[in-house]
N, C-alpha and C positions, 0 to 999 in steps of 0.2 A: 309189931309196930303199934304204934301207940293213933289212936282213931281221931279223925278229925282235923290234925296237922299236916296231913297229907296232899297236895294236889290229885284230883281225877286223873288217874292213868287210863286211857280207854283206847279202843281203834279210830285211825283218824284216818282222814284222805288227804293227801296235799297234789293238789292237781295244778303242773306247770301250764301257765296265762299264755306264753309263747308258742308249744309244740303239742299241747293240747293233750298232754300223756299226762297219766294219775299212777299215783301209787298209793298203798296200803303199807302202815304201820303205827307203832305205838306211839303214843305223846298225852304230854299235860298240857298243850297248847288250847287256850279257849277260843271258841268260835262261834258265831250264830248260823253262819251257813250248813249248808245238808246237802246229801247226794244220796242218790239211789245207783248202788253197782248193780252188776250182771246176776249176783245174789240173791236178789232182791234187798237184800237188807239196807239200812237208812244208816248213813255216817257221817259226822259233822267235816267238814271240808276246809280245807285251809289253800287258798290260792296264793303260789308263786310266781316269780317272773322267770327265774333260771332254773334251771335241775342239770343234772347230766345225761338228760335228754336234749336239751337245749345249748348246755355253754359248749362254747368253742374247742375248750381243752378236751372235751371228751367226744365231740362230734368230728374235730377235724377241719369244719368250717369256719369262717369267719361269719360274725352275726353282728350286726349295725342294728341297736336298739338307740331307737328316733324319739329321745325323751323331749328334747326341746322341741321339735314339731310336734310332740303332743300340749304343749303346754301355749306353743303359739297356736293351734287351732281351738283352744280351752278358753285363751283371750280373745280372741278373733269374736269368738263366737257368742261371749257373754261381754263384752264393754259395753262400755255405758255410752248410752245414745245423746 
């Protein structure tokens, strides 16, 4: 392979926002965050909202994500006085 043209392929974390479960694998995704596993070792972190820990299709469950109540409590709470 030719050096330099390549994105960083390294170990990544992508830990779902919802169910609070991570996993381990490989990517060229950039990130500034970090985590420390059970390893000890330090891996850049990438946060989702779904996985197939989470979505419905693979849980079974039905799951109500409250995006407009976050964005009215976002206004709510930053308008101008």
């Amino acid at each position: 392979m030719k050096k330099d043209i390549h994105p960083d392929y390294r170990e990544v974390v992508f830990m779902d926002t919802s169910s609070d479960s991570k996993f381990l694998t490989r990517s060229t995704i950039a990130t500034k965050d970090t985590i420390e596993l059970e390893d000890g070792k330090t891996y850049p972190l990438v946060k989702i909202e779904v996985s197939s820990d989470s979505h419905p299709f693979y849980t079974g469950k039905k799951l109500f994500v409250d995006t407009a109540g976050r964005v009215e409590k976002f206004n709510q709470r930053y308008k101008k006085k």
